[in-house]
PLY file of the C-alpha trace (Angstrom):
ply
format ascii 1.0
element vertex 305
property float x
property float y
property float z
element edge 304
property int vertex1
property int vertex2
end_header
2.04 31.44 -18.77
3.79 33.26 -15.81
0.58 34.21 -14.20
-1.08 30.90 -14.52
2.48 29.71 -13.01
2.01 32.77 -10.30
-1.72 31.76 -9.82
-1.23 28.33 -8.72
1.83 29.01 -6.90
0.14 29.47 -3.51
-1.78 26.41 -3.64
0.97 23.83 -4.56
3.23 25.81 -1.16
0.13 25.95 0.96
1.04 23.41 3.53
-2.67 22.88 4.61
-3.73 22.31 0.84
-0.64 19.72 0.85
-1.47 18.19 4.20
-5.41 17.49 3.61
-4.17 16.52 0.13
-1.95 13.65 1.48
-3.99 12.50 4.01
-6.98 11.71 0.80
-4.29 10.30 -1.39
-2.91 7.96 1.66
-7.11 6.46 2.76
-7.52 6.35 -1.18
-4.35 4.38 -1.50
-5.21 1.96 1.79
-8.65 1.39 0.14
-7.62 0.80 -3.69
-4.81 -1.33 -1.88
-7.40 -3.58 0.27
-9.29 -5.28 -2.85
-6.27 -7.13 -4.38
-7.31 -9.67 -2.20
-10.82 -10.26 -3.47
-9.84 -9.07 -6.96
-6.49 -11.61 -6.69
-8.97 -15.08 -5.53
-10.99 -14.04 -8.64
-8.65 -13.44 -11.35
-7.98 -16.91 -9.75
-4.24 -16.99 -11.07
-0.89 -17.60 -9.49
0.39 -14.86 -6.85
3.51 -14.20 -9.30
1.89 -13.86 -12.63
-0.95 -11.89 -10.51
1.71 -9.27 -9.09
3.40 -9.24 -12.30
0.33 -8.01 -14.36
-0.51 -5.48 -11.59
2.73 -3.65 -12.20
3.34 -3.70 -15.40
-0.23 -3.05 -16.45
0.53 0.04 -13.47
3.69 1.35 -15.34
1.40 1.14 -18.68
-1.22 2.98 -16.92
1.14 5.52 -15.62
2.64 6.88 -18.34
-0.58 6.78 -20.70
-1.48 9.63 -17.41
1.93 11.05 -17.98
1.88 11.36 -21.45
-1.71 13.14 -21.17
-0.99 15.04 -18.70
2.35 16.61 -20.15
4.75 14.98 -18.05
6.56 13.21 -21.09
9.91 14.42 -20.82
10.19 12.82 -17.05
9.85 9.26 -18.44
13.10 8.73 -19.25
15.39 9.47 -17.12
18.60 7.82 -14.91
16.77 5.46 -12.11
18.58 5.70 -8.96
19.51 2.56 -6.99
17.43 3.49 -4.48
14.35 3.34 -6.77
15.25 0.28 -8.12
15.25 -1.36 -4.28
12.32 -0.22 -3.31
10.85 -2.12 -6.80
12.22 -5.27 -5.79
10.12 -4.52 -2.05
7.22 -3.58 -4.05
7.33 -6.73 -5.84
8.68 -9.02 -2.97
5.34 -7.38 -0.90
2.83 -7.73 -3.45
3.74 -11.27 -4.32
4.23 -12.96 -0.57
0.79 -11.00 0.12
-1.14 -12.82 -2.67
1.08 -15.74 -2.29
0.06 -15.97 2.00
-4.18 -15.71 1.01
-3.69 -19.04 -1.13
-3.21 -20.69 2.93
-5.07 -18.60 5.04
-7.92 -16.34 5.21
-7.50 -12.41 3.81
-8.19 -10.37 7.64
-5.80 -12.79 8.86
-2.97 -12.37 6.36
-3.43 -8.48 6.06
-3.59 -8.09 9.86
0.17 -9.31 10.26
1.02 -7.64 7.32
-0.30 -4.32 9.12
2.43 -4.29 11.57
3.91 -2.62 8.88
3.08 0.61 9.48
4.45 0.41 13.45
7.39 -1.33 12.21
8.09 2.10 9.56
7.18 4.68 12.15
9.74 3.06 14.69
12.05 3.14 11.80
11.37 6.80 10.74
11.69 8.12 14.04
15.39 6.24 14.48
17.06 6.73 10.85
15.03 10.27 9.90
14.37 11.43 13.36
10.64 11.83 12.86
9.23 12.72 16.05
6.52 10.32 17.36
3.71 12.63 19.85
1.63 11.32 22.18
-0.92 11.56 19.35
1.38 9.21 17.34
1.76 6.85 20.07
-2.06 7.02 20.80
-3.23 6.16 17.29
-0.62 3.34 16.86
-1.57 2.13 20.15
-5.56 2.14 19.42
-4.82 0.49 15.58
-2.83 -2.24 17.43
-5.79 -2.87 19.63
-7.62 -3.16 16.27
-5.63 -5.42 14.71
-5.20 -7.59 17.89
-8.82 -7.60 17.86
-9.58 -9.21 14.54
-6.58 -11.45 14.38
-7.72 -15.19 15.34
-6.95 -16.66 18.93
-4.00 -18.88 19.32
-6.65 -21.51 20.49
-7.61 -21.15 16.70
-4.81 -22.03 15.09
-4.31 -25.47 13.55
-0.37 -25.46 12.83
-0.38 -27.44 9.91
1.57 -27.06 7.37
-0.20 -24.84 5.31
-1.30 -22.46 7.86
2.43 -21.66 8.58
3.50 -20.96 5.14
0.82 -18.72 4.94
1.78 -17.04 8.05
5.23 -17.05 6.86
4.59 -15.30 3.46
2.59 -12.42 5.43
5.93 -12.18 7.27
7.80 -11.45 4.53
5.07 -9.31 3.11
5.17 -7.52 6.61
9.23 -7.07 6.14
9.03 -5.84 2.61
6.02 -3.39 2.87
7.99 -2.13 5.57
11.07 -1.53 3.51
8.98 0.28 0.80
7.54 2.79 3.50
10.62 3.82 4.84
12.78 4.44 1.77
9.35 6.42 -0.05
9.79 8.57 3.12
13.74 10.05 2.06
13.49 12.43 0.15
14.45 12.14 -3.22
15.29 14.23 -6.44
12.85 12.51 -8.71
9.43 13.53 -9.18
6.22 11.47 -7.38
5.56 10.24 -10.95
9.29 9.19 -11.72
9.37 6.93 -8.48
6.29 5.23 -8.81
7.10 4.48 -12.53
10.78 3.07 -11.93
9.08 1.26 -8.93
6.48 -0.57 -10.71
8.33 -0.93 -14.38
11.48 -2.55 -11.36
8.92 -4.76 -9.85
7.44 -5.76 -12.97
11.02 -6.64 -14.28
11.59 -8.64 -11.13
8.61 -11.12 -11.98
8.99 -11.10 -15.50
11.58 -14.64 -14.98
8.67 -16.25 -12.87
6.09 -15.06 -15.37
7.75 -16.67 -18.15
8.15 -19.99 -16.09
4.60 -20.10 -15.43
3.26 -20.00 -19.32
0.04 -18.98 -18.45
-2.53 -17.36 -20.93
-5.12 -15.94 -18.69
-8.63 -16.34 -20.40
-10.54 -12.99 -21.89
-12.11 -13.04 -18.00
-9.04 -13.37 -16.36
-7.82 -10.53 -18.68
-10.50 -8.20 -17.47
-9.65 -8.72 -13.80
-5.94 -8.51 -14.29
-6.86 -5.04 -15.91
-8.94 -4.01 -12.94
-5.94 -5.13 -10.26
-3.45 -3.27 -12.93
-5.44 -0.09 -12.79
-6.60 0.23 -9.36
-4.39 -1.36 -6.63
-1.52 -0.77 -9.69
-1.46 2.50 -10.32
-3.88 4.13 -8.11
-3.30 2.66 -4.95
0.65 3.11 -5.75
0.76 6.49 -7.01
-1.12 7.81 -4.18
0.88 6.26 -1.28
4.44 7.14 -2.76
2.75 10.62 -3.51
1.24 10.34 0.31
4.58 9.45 1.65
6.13 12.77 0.33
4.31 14.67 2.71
3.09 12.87 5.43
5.45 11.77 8.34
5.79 7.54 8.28
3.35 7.70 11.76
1.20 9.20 9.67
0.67 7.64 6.38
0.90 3.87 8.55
-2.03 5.04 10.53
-4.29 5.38 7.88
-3.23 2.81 5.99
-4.85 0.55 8.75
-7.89 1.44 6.74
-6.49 -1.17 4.14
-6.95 -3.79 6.27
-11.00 -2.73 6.95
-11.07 -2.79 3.75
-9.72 -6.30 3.26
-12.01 -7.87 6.46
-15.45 -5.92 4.83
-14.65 -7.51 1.39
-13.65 -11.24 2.96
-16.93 -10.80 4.70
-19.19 -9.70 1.80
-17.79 -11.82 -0.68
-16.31 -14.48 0.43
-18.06 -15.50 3.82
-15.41 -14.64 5.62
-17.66 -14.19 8.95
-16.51 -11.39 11.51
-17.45 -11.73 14.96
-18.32 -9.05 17.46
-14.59 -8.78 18.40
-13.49 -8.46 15.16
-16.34 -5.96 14.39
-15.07 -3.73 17.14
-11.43 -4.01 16.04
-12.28 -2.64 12.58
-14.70 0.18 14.80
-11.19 0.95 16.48
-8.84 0.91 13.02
-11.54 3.80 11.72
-10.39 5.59 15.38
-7.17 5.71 15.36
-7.32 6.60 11.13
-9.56 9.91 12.61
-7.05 10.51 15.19
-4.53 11.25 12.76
-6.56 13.18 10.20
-7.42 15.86 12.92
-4.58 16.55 13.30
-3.05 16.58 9.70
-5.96 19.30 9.43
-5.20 20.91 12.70
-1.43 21.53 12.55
-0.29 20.65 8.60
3.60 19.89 8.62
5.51 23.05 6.71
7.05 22.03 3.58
0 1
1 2
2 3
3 4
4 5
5 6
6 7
7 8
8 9
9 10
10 11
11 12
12 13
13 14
14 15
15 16
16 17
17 18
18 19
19 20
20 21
21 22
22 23
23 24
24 25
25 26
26 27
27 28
28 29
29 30
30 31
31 32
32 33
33 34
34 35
35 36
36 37
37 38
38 39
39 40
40 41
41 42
42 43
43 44
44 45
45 46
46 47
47 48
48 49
49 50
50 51
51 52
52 53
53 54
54 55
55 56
56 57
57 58
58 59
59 60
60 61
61 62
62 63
63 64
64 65
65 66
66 67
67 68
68 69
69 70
70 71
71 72
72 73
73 74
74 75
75 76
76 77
77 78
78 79
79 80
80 81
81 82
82 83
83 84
84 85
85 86
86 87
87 88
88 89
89 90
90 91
91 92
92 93
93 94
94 95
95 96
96 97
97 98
98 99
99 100
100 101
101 102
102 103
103 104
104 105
105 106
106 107
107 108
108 109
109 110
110 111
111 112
112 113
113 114
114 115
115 116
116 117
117 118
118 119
119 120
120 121
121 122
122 123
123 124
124 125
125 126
126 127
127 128
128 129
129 130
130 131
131 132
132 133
133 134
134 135
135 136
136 137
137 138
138 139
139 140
140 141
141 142
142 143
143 144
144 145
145 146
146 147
147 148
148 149
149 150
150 151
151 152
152 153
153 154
154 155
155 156
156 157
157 158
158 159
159 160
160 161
161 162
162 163
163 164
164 165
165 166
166 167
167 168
168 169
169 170
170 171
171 172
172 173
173 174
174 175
175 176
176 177
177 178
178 179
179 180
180 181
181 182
182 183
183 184
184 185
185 186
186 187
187 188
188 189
189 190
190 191
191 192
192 193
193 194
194 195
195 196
196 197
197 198
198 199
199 200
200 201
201 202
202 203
203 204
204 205
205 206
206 207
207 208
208 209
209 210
210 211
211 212
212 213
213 214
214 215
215 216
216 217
217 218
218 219
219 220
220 221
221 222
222 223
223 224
224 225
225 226
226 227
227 228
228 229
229 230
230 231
231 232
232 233
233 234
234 235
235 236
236 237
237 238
238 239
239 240
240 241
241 242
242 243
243 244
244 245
245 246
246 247
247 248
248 249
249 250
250 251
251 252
252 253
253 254
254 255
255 256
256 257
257 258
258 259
259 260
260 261
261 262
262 263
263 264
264 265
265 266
266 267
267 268
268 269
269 270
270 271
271 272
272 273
273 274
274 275
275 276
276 277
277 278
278 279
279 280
280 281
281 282
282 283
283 284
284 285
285 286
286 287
287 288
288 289
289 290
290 291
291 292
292 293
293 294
294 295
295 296
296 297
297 298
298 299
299 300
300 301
301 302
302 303
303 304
């Protein structure tokens, strides 16, 4: 047992292993992340009974993997308060996101939302004096562009009522993905597994009131597509950022989650005749960019651990 401990040893202090490691687990986790959108419009079920199911069929998920995997005695343990937060932001984002594509279209809710990652990296480098480079500054810049590019014109937008409570739930999706970024990134005591299970069994608390107001039965199809969403921008997607966010720097991890967003504009498009025009075509050419940008250098220089 003490060699096989000694044998992988190296690997799990290599920083490059741990570097090019993160930087899978963070475009996995922007990817899984991006289809809750198309998965969400065709479970075809209210944005809080939606988000609800995705975490707790997440927690359920989790510690089957835990319990297979011989992680059972970290299951139960003391939550911090901190944990228990960051829950309530993974709930609060997860719901106002599903809850702003019931008034507008998915690119444009997911776009604002992806301000997030600028907003945490501005954040980081104030409260855990995470350095921003030029490289930083030149990836965030070129995902901004993006964005900017496949967000509507203001000639385009109606103002009616409905349009502006969609735009205001992507707001507060925007403030609470935010949140969750920035208090992954301290580092904690618990294990990757720990937070992510105290953050989704939290979340899935959170939503259980609303849950039980709504009365719902989903149908056996609905069932099926609440167990895809649990599964795979549940667990997945969720274990791999918070895992992601241990290693990566905020500037990081929030430029490659602008691959989430691709993700989101590609599936509106394919699905759901969501057109993109040449602009908006380009933007997601220049989101891919600045996500390159940032793994050359995670591969390049790997932060030490």
């Amino acid at each position: 047992m003490s060699q096989s401990r000694a044998q992988s040893q190296p690997l799990s202090q290599s920083p490059s292993h741990l570097s090019s490691q993160a930087v899978m687990m963070a475009l996995g986790s922007a990817i899984l992340m991006g289809t809750i959108g198309a998965l969400a419009r065709t479970a075809n079920l209210e944005a809080s009974i939606i988000t609800f199911y995705r975490l707790l069929i997440g927690a359920a998920c989790l510690i089957a993997y835990m319990l297979a995997t011989g992680k059972a005695r970290q299951i139960l343990h003391r939550p911090g308060k901190r944990h228990l937060f960051n829950g309530a932001m993974l709930a609060g984002f997860m719901v106002f996101y599903v809850q702003s594509i019931g008034y507008i279209n998915m690119a444009n809710a997911v776009m604002l939302i992806y301000l997030a990652p600028l907003v945490s990296a501005i954040g980081a480098h104030f409260l855990f004096h995470e350095r921003l480079t030029r490289q930083d500054l030149l990836a965030i810049g070129i995902a901004l562009i993006g964005v900017v590019a496949i967000l509507p014109s203001l000639e385009s937008l109606t103002g009616s009522t409905a349009e502006l409570k969609g735009y205001g739930f992507a707001l507060l999706a925007l403030l609470s993905y935010s949140g969750f970024m920035l208090i992954n990134r301290r580092p904690a005591s618990a294990s990757p597994y720990q937070s992510t299970l105290i953050q989704l069994s939290f979340g899935a608390l959170c939503l259980l009131p609303f849950a039980l107001h709504q009365a719902v039965m989903p149908s056996l199809t609905q069932w099926f597509w609440l167990a895809l969403i649990g599964v795979f921008p549940g667990f997945l997607a969720i274990l791999f950022a918070v895992k992601a966010l241990r290693v990566l720097p905020a500037a990081t991890f929030g430029t490659l989650a602008y691959i989430e967003p691709v993700t989101v504009v590609i599936l509106g498009w394919s699905l759901f005749a969501e057109h993109l025009t040449p602009m908006q075509l380009m933007g997601c050419g220049l989101i891919i960019c600045a996500g390159l940008i940032q793994t050359r250098k995670r591969r390049r220089a790997p932060r030490p651990q």
